[in-house]
N, C-alpha and C positions, 0 to 999 in steps of 0.2 A: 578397278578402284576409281570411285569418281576423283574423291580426294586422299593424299598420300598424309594431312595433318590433322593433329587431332591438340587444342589447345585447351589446357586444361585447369583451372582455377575453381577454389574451392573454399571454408573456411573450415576445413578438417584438420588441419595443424596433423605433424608427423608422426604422433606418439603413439596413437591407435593403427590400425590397420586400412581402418578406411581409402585411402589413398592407394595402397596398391591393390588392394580387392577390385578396386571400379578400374585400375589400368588393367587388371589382368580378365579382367568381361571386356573390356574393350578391345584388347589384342585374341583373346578368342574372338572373337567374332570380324577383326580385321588384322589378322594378322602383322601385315608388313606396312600397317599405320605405324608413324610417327607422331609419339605423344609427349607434349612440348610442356611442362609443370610452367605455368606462368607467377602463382605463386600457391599455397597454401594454408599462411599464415595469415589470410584476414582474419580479420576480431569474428570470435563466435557469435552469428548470429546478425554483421552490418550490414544489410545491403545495401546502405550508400556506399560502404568502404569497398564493397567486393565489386557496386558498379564502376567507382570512380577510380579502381587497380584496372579494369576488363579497360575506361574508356583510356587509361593511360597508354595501355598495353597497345591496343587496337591498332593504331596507326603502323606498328613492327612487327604485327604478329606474320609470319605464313599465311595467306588462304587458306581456308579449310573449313574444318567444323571447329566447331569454340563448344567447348560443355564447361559452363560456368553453374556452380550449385553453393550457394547460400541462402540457405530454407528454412525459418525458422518455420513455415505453414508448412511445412511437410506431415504429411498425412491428414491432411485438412481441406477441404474443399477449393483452396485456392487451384489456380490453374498452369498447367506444365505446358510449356509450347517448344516449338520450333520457327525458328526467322530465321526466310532466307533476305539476306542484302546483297548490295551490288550486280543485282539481277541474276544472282545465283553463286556469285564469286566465294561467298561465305556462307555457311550457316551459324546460329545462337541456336544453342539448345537448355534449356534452365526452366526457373518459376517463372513464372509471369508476377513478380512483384515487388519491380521496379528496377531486378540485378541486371538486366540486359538493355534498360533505356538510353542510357549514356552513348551508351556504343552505337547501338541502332542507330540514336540522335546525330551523330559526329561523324559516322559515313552515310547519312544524307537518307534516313529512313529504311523500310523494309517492304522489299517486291513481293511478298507474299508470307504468311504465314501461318500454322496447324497449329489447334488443339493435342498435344502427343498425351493427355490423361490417362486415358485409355486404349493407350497403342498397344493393336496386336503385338508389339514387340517387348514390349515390360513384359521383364522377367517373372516367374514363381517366387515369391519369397512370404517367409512367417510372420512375416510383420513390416506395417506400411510404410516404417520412415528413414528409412536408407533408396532414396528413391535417385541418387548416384548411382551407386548398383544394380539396381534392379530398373529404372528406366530413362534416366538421363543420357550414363554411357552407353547403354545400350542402343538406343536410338541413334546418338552419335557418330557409334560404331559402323553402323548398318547404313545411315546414309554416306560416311567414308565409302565404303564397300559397293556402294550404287545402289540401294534403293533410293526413290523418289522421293521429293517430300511429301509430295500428295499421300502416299502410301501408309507415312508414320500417322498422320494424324487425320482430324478432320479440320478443312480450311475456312480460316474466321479471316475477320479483316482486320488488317493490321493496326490500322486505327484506332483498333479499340481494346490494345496492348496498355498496359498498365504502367502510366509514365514514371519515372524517376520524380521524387520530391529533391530537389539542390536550392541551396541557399543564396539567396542573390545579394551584393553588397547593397549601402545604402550611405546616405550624408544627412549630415545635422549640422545644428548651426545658422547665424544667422545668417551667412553666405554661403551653407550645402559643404563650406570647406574642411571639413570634417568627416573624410570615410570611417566606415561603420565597416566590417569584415568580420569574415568567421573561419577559424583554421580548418579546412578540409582533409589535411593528412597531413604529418610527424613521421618522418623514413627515418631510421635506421638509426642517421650520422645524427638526426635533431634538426633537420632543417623544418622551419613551419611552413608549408602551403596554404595560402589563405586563395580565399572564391576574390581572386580580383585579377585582371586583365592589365598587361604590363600599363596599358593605353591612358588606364584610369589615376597613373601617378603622374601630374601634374608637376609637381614640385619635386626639386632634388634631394631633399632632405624633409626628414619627416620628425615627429615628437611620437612614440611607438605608446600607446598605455593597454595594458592587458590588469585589471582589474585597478589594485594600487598600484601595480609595479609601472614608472615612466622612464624609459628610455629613450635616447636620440638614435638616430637610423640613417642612412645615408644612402642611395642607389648607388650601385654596382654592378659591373658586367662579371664578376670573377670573385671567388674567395680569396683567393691573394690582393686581393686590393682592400683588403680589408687589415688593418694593425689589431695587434694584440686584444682582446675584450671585443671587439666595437662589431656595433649590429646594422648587418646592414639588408637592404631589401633588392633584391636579385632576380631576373627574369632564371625561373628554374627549366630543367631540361624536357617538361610539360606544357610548358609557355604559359604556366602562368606565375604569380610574384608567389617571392618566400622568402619569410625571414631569416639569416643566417647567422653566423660568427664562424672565421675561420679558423677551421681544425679544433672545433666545441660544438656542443648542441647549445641551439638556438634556441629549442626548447625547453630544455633544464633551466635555464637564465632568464627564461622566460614565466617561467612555472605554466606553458600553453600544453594545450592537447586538443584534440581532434574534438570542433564544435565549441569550443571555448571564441568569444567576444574578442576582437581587436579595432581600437578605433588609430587612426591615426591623422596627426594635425600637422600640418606644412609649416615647416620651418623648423632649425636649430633645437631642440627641446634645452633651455636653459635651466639653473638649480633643481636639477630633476632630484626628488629622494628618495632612494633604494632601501624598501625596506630591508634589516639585518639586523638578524638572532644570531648572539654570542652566548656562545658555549664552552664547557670543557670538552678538549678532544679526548 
């Protein structure tokens, strides 16, 4: 066995089969891999969301092989590769259609990489778009197991990998004092991840506005520093900013979601007004 890890991230969610079908082609063919679910439940279909889960991931993952598959071009002329990085320390195996950029990006490029389209080792199967199964894990497998990469595919140059589109912040204003941000990802508890770098918060206190709704925000190292309601902006455990509320979503209160506008203005946000629809319970 070259490598003993097999890391696995997908946007199959758990309700079909999918998911153990491609671990069970995988451990046929490498048996006494270890295959590590990184997650499952990206949104059908994101592959920002599926790169920006792999670039979070990456930094904790094992060495090994990574079979990352969010395809909406499956069965399509798009392109399947394999990247080796760290001069071998890992492999990507996935589409070429921008799910593996981040990653590649964030440990410092790729020493070499294959065409796997038509790998002698893709499976037989009745139809072309379960290509988890039939040639992602497979390939995956089989380089755990020591085949070469030269072997799976034919070798293109890495350069000409199909980058990631990510969103970069921005400022407005007559003084630029005014960032512009877009939420990146919403976990679980509601926290927002917004595309900004702790570096880029200048002021200790912000005016938060996400469409009408304006809110005051306040930097933080910690949830508990945070009182009852109050929203504050937190270096998250990604390094980069998020908005939060302790022991609440961020999001809820926010009415934010992943790709939704956030601007925020330095200083105190005073007579902010919240909009509120009164109802019968």
């Amino acid at each position: 066995m070259r490598f003993d890890t097999i890391n696995f991230l997908t946007d199959y969610g758990l309700a079909d089969e999918f998911v153990g079908v491609t671990k069970s082609v995988m451990w046929s063919i490498a048996p006494t891999v270890r295959i590590v679910d990184v997650t499952h439940d990206v949104a059908p279909h994101d592959v920002r969301a599926g790169g920006l889960s792999l670039a979070r991931s990456a930094p904790y993952l094992n060495p090994g092989v990574v079979v990352a598959v969010v395809d909406p071009g499956v069965g399509s002329s798009r392109r399947a590769v394999a990247v080796e990085v760290g001069g071998g320390a890992s492999i990507l195996v996935g589409p070429d259609n921008g799910l593996l950029a981040p990653t590649v990006a964030l440990v410092g490029g790729a020493t070499a990489a294959v065409d796997i389209t038509q790998s002698t080792y893709r499976l037989e199967a009745p139809g072309p778009t379960f290509d988890g199964r039939d040639l992602f894990g497979p390939v995956g497998a089989h380089l755990c197991a020591g085949v070469p990469l030269h072997e799976v595919g034919e070798p293109i140059d890495p350069a000409a990998l199909l980058p990631a589109v990510m969103p970069v912040s921005g400022r407005e204003g007559a003084d630029d004092e005014v960032i512009v941000a877009e939420v990146l990802w919403v976990d679980r508890f509601g926290n927002v991840q917004l595309n900004l770098d702790p570096e880029e918060l200048e002021a200790k206190a912000f005016s938060v506005q996400i469409g009408d709704l304006r809110r005051p925000a306040r930097i933080v190292s910690h949830f508990g520093a945070l009182g009852s309601g109050e929203l504050g902006l937190m270096t998250d455990s990604s390094g980069m900013v998020a908005l939060v509320v302790n022991r609440a979503s961020a999001a809820k209160e926010l009415r934010a979601a992943t790709n939704t506008e956030v601007r925020l203005f330095p200083g105190e946000a005073k007579g902010v007004d919240t909009p509120v629809t009164l109802g019968r319970n």
